[in-house]
C-alpha positions as CSV (number, residue, x, y, z in Angstrom):
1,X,-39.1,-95.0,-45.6
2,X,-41.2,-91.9,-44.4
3,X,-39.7,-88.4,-44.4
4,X,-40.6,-88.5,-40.9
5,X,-37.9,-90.9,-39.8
6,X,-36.0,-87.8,-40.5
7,X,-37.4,-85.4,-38.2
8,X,-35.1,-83.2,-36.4
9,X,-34.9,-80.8,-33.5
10,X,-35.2,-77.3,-35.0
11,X,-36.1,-74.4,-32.4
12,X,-38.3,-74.1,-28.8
13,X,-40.8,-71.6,-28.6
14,X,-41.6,-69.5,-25.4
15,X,-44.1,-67.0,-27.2
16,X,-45.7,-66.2,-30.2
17,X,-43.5,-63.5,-31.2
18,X,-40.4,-65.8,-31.3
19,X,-42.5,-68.1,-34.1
20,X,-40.8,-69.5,-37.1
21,X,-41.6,-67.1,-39.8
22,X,-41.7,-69.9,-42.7
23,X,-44.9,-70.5,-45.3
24,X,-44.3,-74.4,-44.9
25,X,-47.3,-76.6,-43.4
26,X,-47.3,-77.3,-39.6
27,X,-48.8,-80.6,-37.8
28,X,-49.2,-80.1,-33.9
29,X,-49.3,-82.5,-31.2
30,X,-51.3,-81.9,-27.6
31,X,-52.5,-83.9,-25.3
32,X,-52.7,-84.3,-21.7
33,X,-49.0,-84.4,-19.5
34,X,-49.6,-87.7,-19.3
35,X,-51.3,-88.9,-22.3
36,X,-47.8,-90.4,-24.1
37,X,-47.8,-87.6,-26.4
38,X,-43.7,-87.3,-26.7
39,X,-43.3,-91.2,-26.7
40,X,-46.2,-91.3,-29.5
41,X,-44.2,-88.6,-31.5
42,X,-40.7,-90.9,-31.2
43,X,-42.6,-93.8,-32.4
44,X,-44.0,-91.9,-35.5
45,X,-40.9,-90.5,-36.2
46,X,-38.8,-93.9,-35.5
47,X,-36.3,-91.8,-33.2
48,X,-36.2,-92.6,-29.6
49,X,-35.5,-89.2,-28.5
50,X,-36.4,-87.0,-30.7
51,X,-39.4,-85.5,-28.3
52,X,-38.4,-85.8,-24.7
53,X,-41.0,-86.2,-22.1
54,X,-39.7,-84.5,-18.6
55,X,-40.1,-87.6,-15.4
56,X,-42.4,-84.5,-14.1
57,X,-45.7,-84.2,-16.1
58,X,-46.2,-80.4,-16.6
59,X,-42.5,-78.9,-17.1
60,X,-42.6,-79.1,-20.9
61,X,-43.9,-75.4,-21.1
62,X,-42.5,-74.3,-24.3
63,X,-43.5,-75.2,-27.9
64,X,-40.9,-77.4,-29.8
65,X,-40.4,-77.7,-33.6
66,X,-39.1,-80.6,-35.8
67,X,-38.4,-79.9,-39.4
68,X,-39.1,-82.9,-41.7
69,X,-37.0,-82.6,-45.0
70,X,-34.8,-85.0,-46.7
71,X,-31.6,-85.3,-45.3
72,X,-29.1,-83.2,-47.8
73,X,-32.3,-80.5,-48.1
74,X,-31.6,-76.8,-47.0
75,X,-35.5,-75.9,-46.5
76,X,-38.0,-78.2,-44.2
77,X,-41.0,-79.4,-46.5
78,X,-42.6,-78.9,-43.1
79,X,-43.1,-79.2,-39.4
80,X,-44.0,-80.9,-36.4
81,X,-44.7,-79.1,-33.5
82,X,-45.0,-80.4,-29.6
83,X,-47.0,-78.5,-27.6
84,X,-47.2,-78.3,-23.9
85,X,-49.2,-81.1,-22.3
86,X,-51.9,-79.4,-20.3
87,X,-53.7,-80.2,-17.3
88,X,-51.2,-81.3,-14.8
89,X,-52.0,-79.1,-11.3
90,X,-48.8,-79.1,-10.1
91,X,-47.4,-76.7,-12.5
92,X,-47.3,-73.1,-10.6
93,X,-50.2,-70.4,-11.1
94,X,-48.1,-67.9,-13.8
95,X,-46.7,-70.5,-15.2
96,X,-49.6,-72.0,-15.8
97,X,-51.6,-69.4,-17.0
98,X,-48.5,-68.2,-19.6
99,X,-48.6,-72.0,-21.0
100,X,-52.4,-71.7,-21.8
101,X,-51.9,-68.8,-23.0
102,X,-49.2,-69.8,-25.6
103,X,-51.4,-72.8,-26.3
104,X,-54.8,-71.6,-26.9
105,X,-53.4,-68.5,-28.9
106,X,-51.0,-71.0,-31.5
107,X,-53.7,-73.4,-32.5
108,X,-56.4,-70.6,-33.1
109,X,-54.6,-68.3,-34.8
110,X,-51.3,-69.9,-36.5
111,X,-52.1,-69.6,-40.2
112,X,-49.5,-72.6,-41.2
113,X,-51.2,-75.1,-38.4
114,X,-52.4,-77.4,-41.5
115,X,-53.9,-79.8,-38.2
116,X,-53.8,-81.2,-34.7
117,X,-53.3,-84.3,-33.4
118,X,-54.7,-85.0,-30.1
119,X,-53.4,-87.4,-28.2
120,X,-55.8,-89.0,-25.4
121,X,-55.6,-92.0,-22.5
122,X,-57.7,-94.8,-24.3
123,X,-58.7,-95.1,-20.7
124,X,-60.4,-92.2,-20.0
125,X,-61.1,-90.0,-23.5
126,X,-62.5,-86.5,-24.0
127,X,-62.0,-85.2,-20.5
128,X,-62.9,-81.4,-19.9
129,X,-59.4,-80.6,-21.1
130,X,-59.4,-82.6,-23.9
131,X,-62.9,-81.3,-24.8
132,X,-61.5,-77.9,-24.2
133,X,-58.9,-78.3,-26.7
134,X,-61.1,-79.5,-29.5
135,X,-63.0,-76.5,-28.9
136,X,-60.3,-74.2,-29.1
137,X,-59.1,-75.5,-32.7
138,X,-62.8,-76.3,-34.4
139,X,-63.5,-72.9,-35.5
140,X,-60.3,-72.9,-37.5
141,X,-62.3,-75.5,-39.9
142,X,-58.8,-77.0,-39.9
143,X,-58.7,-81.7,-39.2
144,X,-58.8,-82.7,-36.0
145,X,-57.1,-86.8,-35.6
146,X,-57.4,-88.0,-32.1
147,X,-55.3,-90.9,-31.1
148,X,-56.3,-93.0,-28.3
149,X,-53.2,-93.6,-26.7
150,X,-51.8,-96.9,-24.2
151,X,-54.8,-98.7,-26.1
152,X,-52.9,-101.8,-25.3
153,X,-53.6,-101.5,-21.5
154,X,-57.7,-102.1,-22.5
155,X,-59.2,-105.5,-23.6
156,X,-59.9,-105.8,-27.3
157,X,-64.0,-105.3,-26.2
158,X,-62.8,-102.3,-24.0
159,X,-60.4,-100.8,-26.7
160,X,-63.3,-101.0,-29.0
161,X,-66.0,-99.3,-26.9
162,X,-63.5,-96.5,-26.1
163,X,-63.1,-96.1,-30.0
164,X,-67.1,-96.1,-30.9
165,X,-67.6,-93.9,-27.8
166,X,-64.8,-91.5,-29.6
167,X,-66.1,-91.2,-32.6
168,X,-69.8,-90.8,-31.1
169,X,-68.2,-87.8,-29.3
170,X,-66.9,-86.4,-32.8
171,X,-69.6,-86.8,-34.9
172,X,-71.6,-84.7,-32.2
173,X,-69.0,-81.9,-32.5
174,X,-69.1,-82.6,-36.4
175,X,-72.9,-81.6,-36.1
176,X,-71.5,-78.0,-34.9
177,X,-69.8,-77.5,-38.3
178,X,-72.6,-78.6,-41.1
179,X,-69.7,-81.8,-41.4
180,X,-67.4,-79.6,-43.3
181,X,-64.4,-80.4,-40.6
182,X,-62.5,-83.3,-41.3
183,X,-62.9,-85.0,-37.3
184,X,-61.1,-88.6,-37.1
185,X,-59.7,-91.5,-34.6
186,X,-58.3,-94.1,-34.1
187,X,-57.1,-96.6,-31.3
188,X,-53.0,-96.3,-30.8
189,X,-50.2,-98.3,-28.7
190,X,-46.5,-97.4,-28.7
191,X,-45.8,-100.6,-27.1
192,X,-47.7,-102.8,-29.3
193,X,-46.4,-100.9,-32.7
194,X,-50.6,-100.7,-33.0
195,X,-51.5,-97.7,-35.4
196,X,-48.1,-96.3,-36.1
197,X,-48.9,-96.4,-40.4
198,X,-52.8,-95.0,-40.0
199,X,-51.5,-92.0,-38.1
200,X,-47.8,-91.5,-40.5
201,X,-50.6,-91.3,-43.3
202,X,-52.4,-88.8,-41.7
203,X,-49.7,-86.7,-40.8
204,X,-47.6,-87.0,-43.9
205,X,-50.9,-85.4,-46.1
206,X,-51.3,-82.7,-43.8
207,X,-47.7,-82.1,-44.6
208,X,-48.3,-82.4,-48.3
209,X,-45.1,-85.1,-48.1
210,X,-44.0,-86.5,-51.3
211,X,-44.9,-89.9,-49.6
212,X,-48.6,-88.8,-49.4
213,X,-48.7,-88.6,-53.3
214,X,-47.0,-91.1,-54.3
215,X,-48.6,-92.4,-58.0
216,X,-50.6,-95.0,-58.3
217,X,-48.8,-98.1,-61.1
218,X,-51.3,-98.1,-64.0
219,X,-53.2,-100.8,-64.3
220,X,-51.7,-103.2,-67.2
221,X,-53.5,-103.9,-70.1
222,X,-54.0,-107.4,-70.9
223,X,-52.5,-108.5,-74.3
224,X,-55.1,-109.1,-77.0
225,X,-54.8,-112.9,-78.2
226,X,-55.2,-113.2,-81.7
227,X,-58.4,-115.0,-82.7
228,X,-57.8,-118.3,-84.5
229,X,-59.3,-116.9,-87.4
230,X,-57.0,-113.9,-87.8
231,X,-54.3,-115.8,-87.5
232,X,-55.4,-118.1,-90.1
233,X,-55.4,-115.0,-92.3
């Protein structure tokens, strides 16, 4: 079982200052209000409501953190942290501008964030927000993982354009960096179950989890058959 199936609520953020002060590696969700990013983190985390998403896009201002340790530990081997979905208009003007503000400021300068996951509508990918975001966090030279959420509302054909056109959009801002930043994707449904290992995988080595080290059996060495002519001697 993953250590993430453990997750739990630890704190809510409202500004940097008020930042856990611990050394431990961080993994951060964002995503659009309505890109499933809450539901996405219950399904990785096999809780069903672990992250809640608000019925109004846009109210989840604050940043919330999960510690993931085993369950009798006293110290989280790290953390996953839910950010405020952004771009919902609805949201008032200070408000708004604080949340951003909070946002933009944690992903570029938060020296535990070991990477972000981006959460995105299959549908409609990379819009100026999302674009926005990727910006943000590339100069950190930290992994980028988008996942292309509700993939099952798209054909197979249409899932699979979306998920060349994503990478096409990656490997452009790969370009920007010589290739040194680690920029992946992948195609995601909650209510298929589509995707769920690929992206536990992901975010269990960000998170340097036992689970994302786990040794390999050696291979096992085939017995030598003595020949028929040392065993006549």
């Amino acid at each position: 079982m993953s250590l993430l199936h453990q997750a739990r609520f630890f704190t809510t953020v409202n500004h940097l200052r008020d930042l856990p002060p611990t050394a431990v590696p961080e993994v951060a969700f964002a995503g659009r209000s309505n890109a499933g990013k809450s539901t996405a983190i219950n399904i990785l985390c096999n809780q069903k409501r672990l992250a809640f998403s608000s019925k109004t896009p846009g109210r989840t201002q604050h940043i919330n953190y999960f510690s993931v340790m085993p369950a009798k530990a006293e110290d989280p081997l790290g953390f996953l942290v839910d950010l405020p979905g952004y771009g919902y208009a609805e949201v008032p003007g200070e408000a708004k501008s604080h949340w951003e503000h909070l946002l933009g400021d944690y992903v570029q300068t938060r020296p535990q964030l070991a990477g972000l996951v981006i959460m995105m509508d299959a549908r409609r990918p990379f819009t100026d927000l999302d674009c926005q975001m990727v910006e943000w966090f590339l100069p950190t030279g930290k992994p980028i993982h988008v996942l292309l959420t509700k993939a099952d509302k798209l054909t197979n054909n249409d899932a699979s354009r979306s998920l060349m056109g994503a990478r096409k959009v990656l490997k452009d801002y790969q370009a920007q960096t010589d290739g040194d930043v680690s920029l992946t994707v992948q195609l995601f449904s909650s209510l298929k179950r589509r995707g769920i290992e690929e992206a536990q995988r992901i975010v269990a080595g960000w998170l340097c989890l036992p689970e994302a080290s786990e040794p390999v059996p050696p291979a096992t060495k085939a017995k030598k058959t003595p020949s028929p002519d040392a065993q006549r001697g």
